[in-house]
C-alpha positions in Angstrom: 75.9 91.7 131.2 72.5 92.4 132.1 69.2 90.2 131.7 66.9 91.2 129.1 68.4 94.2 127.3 65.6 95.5 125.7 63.2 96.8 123.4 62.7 95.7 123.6 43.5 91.6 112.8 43.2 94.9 110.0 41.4 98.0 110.8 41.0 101.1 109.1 42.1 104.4 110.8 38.6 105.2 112.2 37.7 101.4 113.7 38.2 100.3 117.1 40.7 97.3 117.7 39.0 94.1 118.6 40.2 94.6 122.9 40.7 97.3 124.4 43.3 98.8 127.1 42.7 100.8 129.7 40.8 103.8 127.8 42.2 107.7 128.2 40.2 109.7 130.8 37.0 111.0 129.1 37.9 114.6 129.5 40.7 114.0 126.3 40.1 114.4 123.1 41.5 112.8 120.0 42.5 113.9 117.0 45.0 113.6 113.7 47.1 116.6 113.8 49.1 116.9 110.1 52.5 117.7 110.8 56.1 117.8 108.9 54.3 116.2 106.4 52.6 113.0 108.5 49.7 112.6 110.0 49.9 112.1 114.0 46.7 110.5 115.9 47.1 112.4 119.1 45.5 112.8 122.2 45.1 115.9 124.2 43.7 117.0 127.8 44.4 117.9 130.9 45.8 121.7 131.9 48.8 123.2 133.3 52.7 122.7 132.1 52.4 120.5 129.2 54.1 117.1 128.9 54.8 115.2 126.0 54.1 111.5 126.3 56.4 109.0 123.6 55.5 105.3 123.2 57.6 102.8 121.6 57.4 99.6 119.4 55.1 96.8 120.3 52.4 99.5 121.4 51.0 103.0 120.7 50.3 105.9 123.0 47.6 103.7 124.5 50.4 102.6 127.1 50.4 106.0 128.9 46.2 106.1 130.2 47.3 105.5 133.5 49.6 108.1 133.6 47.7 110.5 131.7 45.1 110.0 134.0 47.3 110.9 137.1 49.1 114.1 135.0 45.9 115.7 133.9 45.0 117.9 137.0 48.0 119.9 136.7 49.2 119.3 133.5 48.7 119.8 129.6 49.1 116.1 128.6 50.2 115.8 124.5 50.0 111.8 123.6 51.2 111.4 119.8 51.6 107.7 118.1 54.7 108.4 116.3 54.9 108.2 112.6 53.8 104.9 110.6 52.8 103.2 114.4 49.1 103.3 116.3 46.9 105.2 114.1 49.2 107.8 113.0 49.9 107.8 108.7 52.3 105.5 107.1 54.9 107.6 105.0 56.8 106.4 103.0 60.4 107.2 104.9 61.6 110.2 107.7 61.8 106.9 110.4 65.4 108.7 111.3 64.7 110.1 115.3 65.9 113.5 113.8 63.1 113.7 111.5 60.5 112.4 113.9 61.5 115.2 116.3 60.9 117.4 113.7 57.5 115.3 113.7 57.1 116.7 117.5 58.5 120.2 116.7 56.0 120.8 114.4 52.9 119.0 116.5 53.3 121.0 119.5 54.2 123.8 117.0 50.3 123.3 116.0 48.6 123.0 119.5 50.6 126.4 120.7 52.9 124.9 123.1 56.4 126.8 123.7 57.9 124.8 126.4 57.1 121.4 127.8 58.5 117.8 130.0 59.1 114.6 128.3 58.4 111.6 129.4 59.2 108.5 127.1 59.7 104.3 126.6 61.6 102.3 124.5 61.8 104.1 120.6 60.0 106.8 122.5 63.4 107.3 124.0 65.4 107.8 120.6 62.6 110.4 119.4 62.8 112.2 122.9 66.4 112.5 122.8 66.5 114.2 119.5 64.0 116.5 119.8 65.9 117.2 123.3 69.1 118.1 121.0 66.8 120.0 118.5 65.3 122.2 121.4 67.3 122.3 124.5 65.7 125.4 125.8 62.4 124.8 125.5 62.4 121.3 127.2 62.1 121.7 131.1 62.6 118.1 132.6 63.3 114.8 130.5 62.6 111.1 131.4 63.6 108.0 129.5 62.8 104.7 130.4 64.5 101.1 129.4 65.9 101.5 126.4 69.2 102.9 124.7 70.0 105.5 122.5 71.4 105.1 119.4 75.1 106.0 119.6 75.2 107.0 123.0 77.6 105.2 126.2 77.9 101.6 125.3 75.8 101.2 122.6 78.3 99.3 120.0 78.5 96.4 122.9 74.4 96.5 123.9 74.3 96.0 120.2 76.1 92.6 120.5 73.2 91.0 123.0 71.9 88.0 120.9 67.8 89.5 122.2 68.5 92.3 119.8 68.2 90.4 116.7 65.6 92.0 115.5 67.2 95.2 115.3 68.4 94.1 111.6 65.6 92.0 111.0 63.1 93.8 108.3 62.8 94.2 104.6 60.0 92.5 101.9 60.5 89.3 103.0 60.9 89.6 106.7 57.0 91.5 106.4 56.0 87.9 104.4 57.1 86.3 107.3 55.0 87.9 109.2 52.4 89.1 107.3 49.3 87.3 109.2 51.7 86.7 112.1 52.0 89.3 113.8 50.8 88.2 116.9 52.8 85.7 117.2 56.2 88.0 116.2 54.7 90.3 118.8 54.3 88.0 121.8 58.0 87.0 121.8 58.5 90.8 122.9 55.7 90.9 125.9 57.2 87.7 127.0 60.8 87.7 126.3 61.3 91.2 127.5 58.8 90.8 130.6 59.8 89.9 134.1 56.1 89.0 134.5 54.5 88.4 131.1 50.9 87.3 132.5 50.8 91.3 133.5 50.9 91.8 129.6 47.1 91.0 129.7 45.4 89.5 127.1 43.5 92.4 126.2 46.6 94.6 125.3 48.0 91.8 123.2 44.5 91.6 121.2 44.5 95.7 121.2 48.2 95.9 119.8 48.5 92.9 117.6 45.2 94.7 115.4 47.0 97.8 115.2 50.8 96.1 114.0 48.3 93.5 111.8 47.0 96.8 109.5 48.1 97.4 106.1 51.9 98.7 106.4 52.2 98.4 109.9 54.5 96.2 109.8 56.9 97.7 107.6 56.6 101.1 109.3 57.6 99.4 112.7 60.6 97.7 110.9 61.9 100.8 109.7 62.2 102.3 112.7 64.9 100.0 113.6 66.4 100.2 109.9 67.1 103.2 110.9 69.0 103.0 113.8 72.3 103.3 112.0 71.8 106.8 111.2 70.6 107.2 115.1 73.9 106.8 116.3 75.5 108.8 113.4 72.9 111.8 114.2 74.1 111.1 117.9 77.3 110.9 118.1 77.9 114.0 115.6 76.2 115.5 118.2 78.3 114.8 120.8 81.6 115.2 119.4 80.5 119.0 118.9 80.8 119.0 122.6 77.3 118.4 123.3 75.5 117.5 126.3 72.1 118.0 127.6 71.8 120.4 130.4 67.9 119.6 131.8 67.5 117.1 134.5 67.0 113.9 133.3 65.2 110.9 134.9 66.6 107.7 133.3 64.1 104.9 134.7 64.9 100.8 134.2 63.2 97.6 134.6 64.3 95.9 137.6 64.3 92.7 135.4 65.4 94.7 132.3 68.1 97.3 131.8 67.8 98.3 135.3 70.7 101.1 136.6 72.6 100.9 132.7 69.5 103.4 131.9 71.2 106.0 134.0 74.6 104.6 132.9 73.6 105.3 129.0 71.9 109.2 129.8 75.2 110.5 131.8 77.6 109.6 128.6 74.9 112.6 127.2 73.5 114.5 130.1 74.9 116.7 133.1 72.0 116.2 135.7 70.7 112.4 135.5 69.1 111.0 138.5 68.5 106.9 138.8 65.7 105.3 138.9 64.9 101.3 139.0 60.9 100.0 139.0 61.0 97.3 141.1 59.5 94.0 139.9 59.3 95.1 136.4 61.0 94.0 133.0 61.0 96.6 129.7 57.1 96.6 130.2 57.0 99.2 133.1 53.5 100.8 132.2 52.0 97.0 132.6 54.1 95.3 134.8 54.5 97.8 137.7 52.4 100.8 136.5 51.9 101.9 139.8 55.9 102.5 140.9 55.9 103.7 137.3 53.5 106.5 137.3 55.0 107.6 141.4 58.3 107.7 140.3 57.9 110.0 136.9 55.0 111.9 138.9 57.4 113.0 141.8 60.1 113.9 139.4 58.1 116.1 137.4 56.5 117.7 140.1 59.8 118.6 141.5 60.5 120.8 139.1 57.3 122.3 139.5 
């Protein structure tokens, strides 16, 4: 139905990984921000309109430097690692989207921040959309980019594509399998869900395999897609209230990836979605094509400006 649907070294919290990727500009500041219980590594600069920035699995909010560094002269830039992932704690549950928007709630809660964009990939997405249920008013513009949400359009048949098979794969002895593995489990994502996997430098790989490779890492990531079923139960209650989001929405795809069915899955939720495709780009849109990437959320966000 459509190629490549998707999702598609131990350190201690205050050690470097062994590679780095592209750093943050120097003016942000990082910091672990306790809140709804977890503690969320987070970086912060910029000024202006604040946007919240949500990575998803495979990375950390490391992806966004590039467009941190283009949103930081006229905005507040808020770049969590969600719970149990990057740097942030690893609790022992709450890997529900509901519960992690309550996770954002209560960060931007901390730094004083009444209303703000969202701009978010992959997992990202499924966090972004709850908190976007939790606090319709206070969210000005929303963009989600190549991946679904749990429960919403046609999930039940992108559930079927035979590349989501690690959506049920986790548990004790799954994290055996993997346990000094990771790389290896990781790099069938960068390549399988890349249109261009060489653009997935090696330096990334090194930088996210040491942060999936620390204690419990591995079992945090996995429960984020454990608990997918209670996504789409969250979701679709939601919807069959009569629910639909009422700020404009960007819904952004992979060329190579899930492409125009981004939009398709956001207006089965949303009243004002606008389309947008990243040419020459699978699921990995911040390295594969970051340049169309950071444009096309740019322009959209200033537009509402």
């Amino acid at each position: 139905m459509f190629r490549s649907i998707l999702l598609a070294t131990t350190l201690c919290l205050a050690a470097p990984a062994a590679a780095e990727v592209p750093p943050f500009p120097a003016a942000f500041q990082s910091r672990d921000v306790t809140a709804n219980g977890v503690t969320l590594h987070v970086r912060i600069g910029g000024k202006g309109p604040a946007v919240l920035l949500l990575h998803g699995y495979g990375e950390s909010g490391d992806m966004w430097s590039p467009l941190a560094a283009a949103l930081q002269q006229h905005h507040t830039v808020v770049v969590p690692d969600l719970r149990g992932m990057g740097l942030s704690s690893q609790p022992p549950g709450g890997f529900d989207k509901m519960t992690q928007g309550r996770d954002m709630q209560a960060l931007l809660g901390s730094l004083g921040i009444e209303r703000y964009d969202i701009v978010a990939h992959d997992i990202g997405n499924m966090v972004a959309f709850a908190l976007a249920t939790q606090q319709p008013d206070k969210i000005g513009r929303l963009v989600l980019i190549d991946a679904p949400v749990p429960g919403v359009g046609p999930w039940d048949e992108i559930l079927k594509t035979p590349m989501l098979w690690h959506f049920r794969f986790g548990g004790p002895d799954m994290e055996r399998l993997v346990a000094g593995r990771e790389r290896i489990y990781l790099d069938r994502f960068w390549n399988e869900f890349s249109a261009n996997p060489g653009r997935f430098d090696e330096a990334s790989r090194q930088h996210y395999a040491a942060l999936y490779a620390r204690p419990g890492a591995m079992r945090s990531g996995f429960a984020q897609f454990a608990a997918f079923d209670q996504d789409a139960a969250d979701n679709r209650a939601w919807l069959a209230a009569g629910n639909k989001l009422k700020m404009p929405v960007l819904a952004l795809g992979g060329e190579k990836s899930f492409g125009p069915m981004m939009a398709t899955v956001m207006r089965a939720a949303a009243l004002n979605v606008t389309e947008g495709v990243i040419p020459d780009s699978g699921h990995w849109i911040m390295e594969e094509n970051p340049t169309a990437t950071v444009t096309s959320v740019v322009t959209f966000l200033e537009s509402g400006r």
